[in-house]
C-alpha atoms as one frame of an Amber mdcrd trajectory, in Angstrom:
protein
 126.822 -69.493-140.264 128.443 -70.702-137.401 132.006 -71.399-137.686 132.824
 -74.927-138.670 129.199 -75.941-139.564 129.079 -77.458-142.723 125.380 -77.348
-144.524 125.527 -79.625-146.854 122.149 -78.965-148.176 121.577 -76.455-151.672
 120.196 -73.947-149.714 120.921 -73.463-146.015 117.527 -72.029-145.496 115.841
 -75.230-146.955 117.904 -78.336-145.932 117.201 -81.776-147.970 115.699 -84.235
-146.021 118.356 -86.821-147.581 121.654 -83.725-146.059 120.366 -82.723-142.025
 117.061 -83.181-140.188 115.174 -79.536-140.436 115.141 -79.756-136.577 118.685
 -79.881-135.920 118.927 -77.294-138.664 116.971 -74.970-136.708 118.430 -75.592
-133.537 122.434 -75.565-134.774 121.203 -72.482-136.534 119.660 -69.521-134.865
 118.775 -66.151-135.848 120.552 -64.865-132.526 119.323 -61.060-132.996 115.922
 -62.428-132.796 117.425 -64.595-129.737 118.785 -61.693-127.737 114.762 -59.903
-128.091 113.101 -62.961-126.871 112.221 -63.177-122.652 115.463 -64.064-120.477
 113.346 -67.328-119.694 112.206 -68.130-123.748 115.843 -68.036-124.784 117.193
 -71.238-125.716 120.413 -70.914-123.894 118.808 -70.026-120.829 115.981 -72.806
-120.919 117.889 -75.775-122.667 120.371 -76.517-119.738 117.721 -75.608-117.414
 115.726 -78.683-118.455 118.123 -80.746-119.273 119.965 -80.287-115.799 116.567
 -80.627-114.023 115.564 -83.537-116.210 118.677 -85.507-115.080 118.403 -83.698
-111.045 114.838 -86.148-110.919 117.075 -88.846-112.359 119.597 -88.831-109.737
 116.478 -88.124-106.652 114.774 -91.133-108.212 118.154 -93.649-108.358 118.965
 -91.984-104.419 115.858 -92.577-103.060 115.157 -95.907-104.661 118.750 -97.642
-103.567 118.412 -95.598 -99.923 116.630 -99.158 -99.383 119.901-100.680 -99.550
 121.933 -98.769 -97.311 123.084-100.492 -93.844 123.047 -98.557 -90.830 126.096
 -96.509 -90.188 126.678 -95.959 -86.534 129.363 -94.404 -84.578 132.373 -96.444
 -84.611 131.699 -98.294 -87.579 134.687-100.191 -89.207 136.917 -98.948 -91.920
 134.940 -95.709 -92.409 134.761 -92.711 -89.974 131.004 -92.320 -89.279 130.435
 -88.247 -87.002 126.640 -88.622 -87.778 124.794 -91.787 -87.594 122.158 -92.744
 -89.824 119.767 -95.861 -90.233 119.054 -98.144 -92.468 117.199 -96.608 -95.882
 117.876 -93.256 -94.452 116.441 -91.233 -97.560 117.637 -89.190-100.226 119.200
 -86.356 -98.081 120.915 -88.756 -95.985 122.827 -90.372 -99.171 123.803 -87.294
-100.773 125.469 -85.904 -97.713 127.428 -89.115 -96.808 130.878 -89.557 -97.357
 133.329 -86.074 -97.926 129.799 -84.726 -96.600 129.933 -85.098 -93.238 133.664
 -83.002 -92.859 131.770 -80.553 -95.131 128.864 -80.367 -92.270 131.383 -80.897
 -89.609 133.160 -77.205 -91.570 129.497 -75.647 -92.173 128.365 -76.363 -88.327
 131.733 -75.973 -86.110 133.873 -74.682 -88.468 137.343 -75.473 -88.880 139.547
 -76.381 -85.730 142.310 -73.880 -84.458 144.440 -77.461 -83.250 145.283 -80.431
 -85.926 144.123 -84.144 -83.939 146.878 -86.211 -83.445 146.955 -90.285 -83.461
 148.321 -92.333 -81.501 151.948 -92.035 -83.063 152.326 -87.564 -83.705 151.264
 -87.565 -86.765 148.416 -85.594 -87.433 144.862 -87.419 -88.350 142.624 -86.772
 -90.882 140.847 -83.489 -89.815 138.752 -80.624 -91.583 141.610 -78.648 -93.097
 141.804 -81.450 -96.040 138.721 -79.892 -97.469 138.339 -76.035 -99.651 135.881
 -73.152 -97.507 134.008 -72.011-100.376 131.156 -74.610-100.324 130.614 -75.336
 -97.088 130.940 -72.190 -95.552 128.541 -70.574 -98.275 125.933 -73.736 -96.936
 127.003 -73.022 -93.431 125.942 -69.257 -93.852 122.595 -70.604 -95.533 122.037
 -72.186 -92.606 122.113 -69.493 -90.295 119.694 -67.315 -92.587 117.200 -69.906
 -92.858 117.407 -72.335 -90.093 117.562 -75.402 -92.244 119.443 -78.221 -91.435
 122.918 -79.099 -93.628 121.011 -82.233 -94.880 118.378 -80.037 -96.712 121.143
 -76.977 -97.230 123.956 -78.944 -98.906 122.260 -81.259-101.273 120.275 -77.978
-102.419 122.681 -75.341-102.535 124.788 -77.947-104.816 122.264 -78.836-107.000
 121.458 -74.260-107.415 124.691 -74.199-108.182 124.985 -77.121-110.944 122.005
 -74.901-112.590 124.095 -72.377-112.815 127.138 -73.774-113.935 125.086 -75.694
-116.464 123.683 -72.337-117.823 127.818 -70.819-117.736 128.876 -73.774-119.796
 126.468 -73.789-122.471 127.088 -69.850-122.261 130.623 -70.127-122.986 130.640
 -73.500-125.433 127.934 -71.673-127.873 129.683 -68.521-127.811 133.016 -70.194
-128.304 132.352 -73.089-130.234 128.832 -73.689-131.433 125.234 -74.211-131.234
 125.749 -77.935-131.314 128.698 -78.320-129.074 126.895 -76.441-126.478 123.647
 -78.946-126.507 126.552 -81.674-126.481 128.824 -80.290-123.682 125.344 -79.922
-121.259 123.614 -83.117-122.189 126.701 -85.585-122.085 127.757 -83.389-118.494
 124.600 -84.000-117.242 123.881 -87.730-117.788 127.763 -88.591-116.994 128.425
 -91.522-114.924 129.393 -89.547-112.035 127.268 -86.625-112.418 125.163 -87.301
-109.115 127.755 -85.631-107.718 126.262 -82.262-108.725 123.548 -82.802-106.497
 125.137 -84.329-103.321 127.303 -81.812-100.518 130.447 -81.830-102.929 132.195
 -79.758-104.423 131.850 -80.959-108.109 129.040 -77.952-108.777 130.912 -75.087
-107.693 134.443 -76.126-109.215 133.057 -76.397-112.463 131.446 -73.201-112.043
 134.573 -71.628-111.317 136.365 -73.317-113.909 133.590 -72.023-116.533 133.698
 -67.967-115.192 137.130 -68.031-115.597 137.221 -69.555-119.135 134.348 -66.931
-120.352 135.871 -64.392-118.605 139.071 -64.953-119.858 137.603 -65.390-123.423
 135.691 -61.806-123.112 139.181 -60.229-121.765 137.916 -59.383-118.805 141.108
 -59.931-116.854 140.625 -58.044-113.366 137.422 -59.869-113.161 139.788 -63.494
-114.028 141.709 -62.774-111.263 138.439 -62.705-108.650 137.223 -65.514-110.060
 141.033 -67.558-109.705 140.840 -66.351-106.293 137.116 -67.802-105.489 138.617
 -71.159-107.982 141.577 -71.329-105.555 139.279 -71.767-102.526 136.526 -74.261
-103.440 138.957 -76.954-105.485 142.466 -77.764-105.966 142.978 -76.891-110.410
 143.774 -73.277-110.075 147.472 -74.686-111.475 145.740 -76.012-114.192 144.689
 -72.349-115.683 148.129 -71.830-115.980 148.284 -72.853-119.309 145.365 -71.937
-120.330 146.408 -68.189-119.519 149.613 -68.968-121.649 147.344 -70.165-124.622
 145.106 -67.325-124.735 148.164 -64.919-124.525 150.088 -66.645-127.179 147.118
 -66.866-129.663 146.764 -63.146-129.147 150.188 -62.616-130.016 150.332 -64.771
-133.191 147.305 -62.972-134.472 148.584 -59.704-133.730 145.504 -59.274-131.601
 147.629 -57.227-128.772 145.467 -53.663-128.865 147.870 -50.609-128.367 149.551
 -51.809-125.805 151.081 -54.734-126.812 154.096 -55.020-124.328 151.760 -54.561
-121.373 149.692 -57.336-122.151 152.222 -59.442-122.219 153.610 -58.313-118.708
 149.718 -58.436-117.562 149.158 -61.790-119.013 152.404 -63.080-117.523 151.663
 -61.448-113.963 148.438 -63.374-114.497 149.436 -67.129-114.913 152.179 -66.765
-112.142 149.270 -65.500-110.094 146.817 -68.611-111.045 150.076 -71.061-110.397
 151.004 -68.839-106.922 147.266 -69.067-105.823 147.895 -73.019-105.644 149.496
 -72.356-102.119 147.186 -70.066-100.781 144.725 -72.501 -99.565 147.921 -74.543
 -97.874 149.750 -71.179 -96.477 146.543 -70.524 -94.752 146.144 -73.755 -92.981
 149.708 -73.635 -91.605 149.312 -69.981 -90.310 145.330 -70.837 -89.054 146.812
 -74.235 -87.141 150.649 -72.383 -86.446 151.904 -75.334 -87.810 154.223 -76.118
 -90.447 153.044 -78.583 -93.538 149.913 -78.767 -91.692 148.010 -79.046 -95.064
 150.369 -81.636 -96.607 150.295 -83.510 -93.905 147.083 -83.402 -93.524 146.648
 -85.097 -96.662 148.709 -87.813 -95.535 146.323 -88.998 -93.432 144.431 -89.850
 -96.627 147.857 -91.421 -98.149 147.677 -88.526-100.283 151.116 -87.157-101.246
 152.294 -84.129-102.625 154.380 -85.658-105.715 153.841 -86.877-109.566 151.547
 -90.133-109.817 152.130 -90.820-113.324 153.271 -93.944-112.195 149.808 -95.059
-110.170 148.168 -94.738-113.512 150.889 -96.756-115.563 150.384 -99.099-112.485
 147.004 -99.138-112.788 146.281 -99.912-116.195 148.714-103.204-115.929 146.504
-104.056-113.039 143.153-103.949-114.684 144.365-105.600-118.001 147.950-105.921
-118.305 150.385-104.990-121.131 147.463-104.626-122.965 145.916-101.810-121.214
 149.492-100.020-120.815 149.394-100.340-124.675 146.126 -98.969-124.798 146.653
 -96.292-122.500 149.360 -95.072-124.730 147.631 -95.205-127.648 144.547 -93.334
-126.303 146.899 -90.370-125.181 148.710 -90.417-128.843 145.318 -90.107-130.166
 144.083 -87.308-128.076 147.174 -85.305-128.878 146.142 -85.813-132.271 143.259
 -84.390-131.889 144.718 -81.425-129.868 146.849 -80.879-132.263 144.419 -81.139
-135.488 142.070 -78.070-136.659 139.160 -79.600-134.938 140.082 -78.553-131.790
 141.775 -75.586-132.559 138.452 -74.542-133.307 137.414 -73.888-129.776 139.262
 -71.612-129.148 142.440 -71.206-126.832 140.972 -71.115-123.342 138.490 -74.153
-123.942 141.706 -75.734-125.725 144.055 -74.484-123.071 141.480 -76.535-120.443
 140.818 -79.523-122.459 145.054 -80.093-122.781 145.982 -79.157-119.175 143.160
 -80.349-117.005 143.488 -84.384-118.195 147.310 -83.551-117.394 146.824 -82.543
-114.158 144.616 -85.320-113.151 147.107 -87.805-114.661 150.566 -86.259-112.724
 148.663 -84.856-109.229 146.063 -87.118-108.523 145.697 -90.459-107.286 144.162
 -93.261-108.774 141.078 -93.553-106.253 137.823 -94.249-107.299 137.569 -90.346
-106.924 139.141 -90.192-110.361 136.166 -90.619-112.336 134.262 -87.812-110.403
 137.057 -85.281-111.091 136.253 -86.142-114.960 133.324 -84.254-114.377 135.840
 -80.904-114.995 137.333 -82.002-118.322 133.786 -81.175-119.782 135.948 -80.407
-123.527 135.821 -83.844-123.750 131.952 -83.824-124.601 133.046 -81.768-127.777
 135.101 -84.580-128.631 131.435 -86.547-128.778 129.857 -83.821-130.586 132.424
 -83.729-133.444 132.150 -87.644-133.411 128.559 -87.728-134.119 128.742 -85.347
-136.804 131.198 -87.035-138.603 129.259 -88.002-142.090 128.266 -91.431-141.771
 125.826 -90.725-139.343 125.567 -87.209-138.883 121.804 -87.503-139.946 121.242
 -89.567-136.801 122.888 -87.234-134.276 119.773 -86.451-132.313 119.166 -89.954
-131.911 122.624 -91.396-131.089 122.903 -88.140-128.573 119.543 -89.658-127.085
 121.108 -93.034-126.878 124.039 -90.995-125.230 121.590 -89.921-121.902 120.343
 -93.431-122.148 123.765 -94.908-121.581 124.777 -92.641-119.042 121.480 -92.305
-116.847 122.186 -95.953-116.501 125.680 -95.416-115.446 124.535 -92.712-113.290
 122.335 -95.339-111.216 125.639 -97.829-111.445 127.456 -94.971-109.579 124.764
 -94.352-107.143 124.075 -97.910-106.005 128.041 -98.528-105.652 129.553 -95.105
-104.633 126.971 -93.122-102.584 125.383 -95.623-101.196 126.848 -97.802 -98.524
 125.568-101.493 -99.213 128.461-103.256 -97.225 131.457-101.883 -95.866 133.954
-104.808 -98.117 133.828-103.152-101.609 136.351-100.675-102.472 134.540 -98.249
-100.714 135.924 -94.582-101.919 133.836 -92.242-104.189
């Protein structure tokens, strides 16, 4: 039995109709021997997010070629948005998911990045290339020049490979660490989240959770020389590599307080240790190389500035926020939603998951809250702080209406697919140029 899976039936093998559907039985329960002898492709692991990431992939080309029809034409020199490649009106599904942070990712994957910083008008420098990570778009830069395709049929494409793979890593690690359940959870409410489009247009979203999920299964299977590669690769395609920090720190500690230390006890501690300060020192890697690249001081910093991004702690745009939208109210609310989530940390059904996942689902939402700002951009980073989706799964287990999971899971894709075309029609694609604009 898998750990915290509760049959409630008299016999496990035989589940009453009136204690857990025989189908969810069979799927939360597996004979995993027989599993492991199956085909690579008949394994349910391996198929599962497969379909269920594909399933919502013709979602998101049906909502993105559908609302295309909506789209104004976006010339050079258009107003409050910097335009480098013009498009028409309804300019098709490729054009829409490589709009936006897009076009500095093609500007990266065609030109690379610039040896000078621009300047305005003033000295200070103006928003430029250096803002945005290598990995992606010099891996779709490099496709490119192997096949001849152009970034508009690279980017989307190499994004949505990679969400297939990150979907397979995360139902990998979630099944492994937590459950059966929780994995069909973690990919299904991923998948159909409001900004999960994302995972098939020329951002970053794919490969960053990727990253994040190697690291947390490596980390898991103590495969630490490997966990520093895959900080390093983390540390280039997004800006969270402070964020496994902690998560090192939890994993260490839990192997302390369960004496699980091996022979060498002391050594893992100094290993472990040498490890976190790596993950936090890798957070200025990315910066140190712009300044030496550009021979210019702060150039990544102030870089950002031309975004109004600023290196500081934005706790205070979120308190801000939240009085904006509804008032005391929602500063009330706010702080009751964070006392109930540290509940939850704190309580045996998260402990559960063991410390990495744990370690990810505390620090990650912490990040986001003190780093960054309070953009429209803040619900796509959610798409990282996929330990929420196992606070779903133990929701809809809970007895009232465990019996119903399936269902209310299926009413979960229902919800979000039509979320998903919410965040199309208003974030990727560019009706007017009045809205708050920013995805």
């Amino acid at each position: 039995m898998l750990p915290g899976v509760t049959v409630t039936s008299a016999s496990a093998d035989a589940p009453s109709r009136r204690s857990e559907p025989r189908l969810g039985h069979r799927l939360e329960h597996p004979d995993r021997d027989a599993e492991l002898r199956a085909p690579f492709w008949r394994r349910f692991p391996v198929w599962f997010p497969f379909a269920v990431f594909a399933l919502s992939r013709l979602f998101v080309w049906v909502a993105a070629n559908y609302l295309s029809r909506y789209q104004i034409p976006l010339p050079i020199g258009t107003a409050n948005i910097r335009i480098f490649y013009p498009s028409p009106a309804d300019p098709g599904y490729n054009a829409i998911m490589t709009g936006w942070d897009g076009q500095w990712y093609r500007v990266i994957a065609e030109q690379g990045y610039p040896a000078v910083l621009p300047r305005v008008g003033w000295g200070g420098i103006d928003m430029n290339p250096w803002a945005f990570f290598p990995v992606f778009p010099m891996t779709a830069g490099m496709v490119m020049k192997v096949t001849g395709l152009p970034f508009g049929v690279v980017a989307p494409m190499l994004s949505t490979l990679i969400g297939f793979v990150a979907m397979h890593m995360l139902f990998k690690l979630v099944d492994q660490a937590v459950g059966r359940w929780e994995a069909i959870v973690a990919v299904v409410a991923t998948c159909f989240f409001i900004a999960s489009p994302a995972f098939s247009a020329s951002y970053t979203e794919s490969t960053a959770l990727l990253g994040v999920v190697t690291v947390l299964w490596l980390l898991r299977r103590r495969q630490y020389w490997w966990v520093a590669v895959a900080l390093l690769v983390l540390s280039l395609s997004r800006n969270v590599v402070i964020a496994m920090v902690p998560v090192i720190l939890a994993h260490g500690v839990v192997r302390w307080r369960t004496g699980d230390e091996g022979e060498h006890p002391v050594r893992l501690r100094v290993g472990l240790g040498a490890l976190a300060a790596y993950a936090g020192a890798l957070t200025w890697l990315w910066p140190t190389i712009v300044t030496i690249a550009t021979d210019t001081p702060n150039a990544y910093n102030d870089t950002m500035l031309a975004w109004n991004i600023e290196t500081k702690i934005k706790l205070y745009l979120w308190w801000n926020l939240l009085y904006d939208y509804w008032g005391v109210m929602g500063q009330v609310a706010g702080v009751l939603g964070i006392a109930a989530f540290a509940w939850f940390m704190l309580s045996k059904n998260s402990w559960r998951w063991g410390p990495e996942i744990w370690g990810w689902a505390g620090a990650y939402p912490a990040y986001i809250i003190l780093v960054t700002s309070t953009t429209p951009s803040r619900v796509r980073y959610a798409l990282l702080a996929f330990p929420m989706t196992l606070i779903i799964a133990w929701f809809l287990k809970l007895r009232w209406w465990s019996r119903y999971r399936y269902w209310l899971l299926g009413l979960v894709v229902v919800v979000g697919a039509a979320q998903m075309w919410w965040w199309t029609e208003h974030y990727l694609v560019i009706e007017n140029l009045t809205d708050d604009l920013y995805p």
